[in-house]
LUMVEX-39319 format. One record per residue (C-alpha): residue in one letter; residue number from 1; x, y, z negated. Coordinates in nm, 3 decimals. Example, Ala and Ser with C-alpha at 12.3 -4.5 7.8 and 13.67 -1.06 7.14 Angstrom:
2
+---+-----+---------+---------+---------+
! r !   k !       X !       Y !       Z !
+---+-----+---------+---------+---------+
! a !   1 !   1.230 !  -0.450 !  -0.780 !
! s !   2 !   1.367 !  -0.106 !  -0.714 !
+---+-----+---------+---------+---------+
//
This chain:
59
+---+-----+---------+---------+---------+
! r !   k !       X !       Y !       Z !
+---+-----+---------+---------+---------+
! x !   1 !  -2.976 !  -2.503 !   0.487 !
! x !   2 !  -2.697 !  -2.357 !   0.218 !
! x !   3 !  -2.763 !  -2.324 !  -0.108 !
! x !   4 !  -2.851 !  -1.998 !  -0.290 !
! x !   5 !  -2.534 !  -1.908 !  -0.477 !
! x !   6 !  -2.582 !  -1.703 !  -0.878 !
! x !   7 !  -2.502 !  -1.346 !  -0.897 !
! x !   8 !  -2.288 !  -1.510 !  -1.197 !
! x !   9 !  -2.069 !  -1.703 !  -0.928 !
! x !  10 !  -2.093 !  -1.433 !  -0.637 !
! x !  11 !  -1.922 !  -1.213 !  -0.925 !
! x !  12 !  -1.667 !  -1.417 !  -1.088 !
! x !  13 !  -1.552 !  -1.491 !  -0.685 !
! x !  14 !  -1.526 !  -1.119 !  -0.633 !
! x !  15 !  -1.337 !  -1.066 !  -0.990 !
! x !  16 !  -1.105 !  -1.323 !  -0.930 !
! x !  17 !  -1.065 !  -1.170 !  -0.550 !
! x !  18 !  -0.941 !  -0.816 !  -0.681 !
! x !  19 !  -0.737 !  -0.989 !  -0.975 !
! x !  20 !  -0.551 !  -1.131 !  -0.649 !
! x !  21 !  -0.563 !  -0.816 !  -0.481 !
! x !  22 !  -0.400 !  -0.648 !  -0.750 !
! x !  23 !  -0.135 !  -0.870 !  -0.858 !
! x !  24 !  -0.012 !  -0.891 !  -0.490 !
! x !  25 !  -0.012 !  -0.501 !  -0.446 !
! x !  26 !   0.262 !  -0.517 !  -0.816 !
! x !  27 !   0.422 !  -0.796 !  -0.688 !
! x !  28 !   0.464 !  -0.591 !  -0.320 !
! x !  29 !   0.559 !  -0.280 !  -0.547 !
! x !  30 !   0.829 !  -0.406 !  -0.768 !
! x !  31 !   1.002 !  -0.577 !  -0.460 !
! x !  32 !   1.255 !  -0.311 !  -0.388 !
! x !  33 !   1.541 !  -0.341 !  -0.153 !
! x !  34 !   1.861 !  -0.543 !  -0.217 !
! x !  35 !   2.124 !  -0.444 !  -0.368 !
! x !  36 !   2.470 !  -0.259 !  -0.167 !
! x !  37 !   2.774 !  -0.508 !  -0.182 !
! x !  38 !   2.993 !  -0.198 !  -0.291 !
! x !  39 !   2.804 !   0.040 !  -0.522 !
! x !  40 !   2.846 !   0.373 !  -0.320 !
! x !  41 !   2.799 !   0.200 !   0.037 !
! x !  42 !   2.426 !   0.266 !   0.018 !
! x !  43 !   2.438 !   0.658 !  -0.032 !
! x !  44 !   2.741 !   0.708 !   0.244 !
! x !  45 !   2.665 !   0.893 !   0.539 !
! x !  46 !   2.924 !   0.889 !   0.754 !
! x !  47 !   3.027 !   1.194 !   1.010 !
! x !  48 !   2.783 !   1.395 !   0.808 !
! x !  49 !   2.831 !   1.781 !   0.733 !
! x !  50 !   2.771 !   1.869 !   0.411 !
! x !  51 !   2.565 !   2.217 !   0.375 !
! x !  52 !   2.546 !   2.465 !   0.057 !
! x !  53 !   2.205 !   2.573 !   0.170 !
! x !  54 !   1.984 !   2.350 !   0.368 !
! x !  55 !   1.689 !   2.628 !   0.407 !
! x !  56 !   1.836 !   2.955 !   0.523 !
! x !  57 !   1.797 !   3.246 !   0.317 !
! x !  58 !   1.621 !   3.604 !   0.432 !
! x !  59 !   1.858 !   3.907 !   0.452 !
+---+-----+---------+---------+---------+
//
């Protein structure tokens, strides 16, 4: 038969479980994409038509 575990241990296992948590969801978060070999080569569209006004205006 298993032993009865402490509230004081079944809560320092959760704590530590959503320090984890949390520190892996602002690791995740500041892991932003690589950087472009040529500094514009990531905003280039190429063959693209370039608008004045991209929502029609009423009459």
């Amino acid at each position: 038969m298993q032993e009865r575990t402490s509230t004081t241990e079944r809560y320092t296992r959760g704590f530590a479980a959503a320090v984890v948590a949390v520190l892996t969801l602002i690791l995740a978060a500041n892991a932003g994409p690589a950087r472009a070999a040529e500094p514009g080569s990531a905003y280039q569209v190429r063959g693209a038509v370039q608008m004045e006004h991209a929502v029609p205006t009423a009459p």
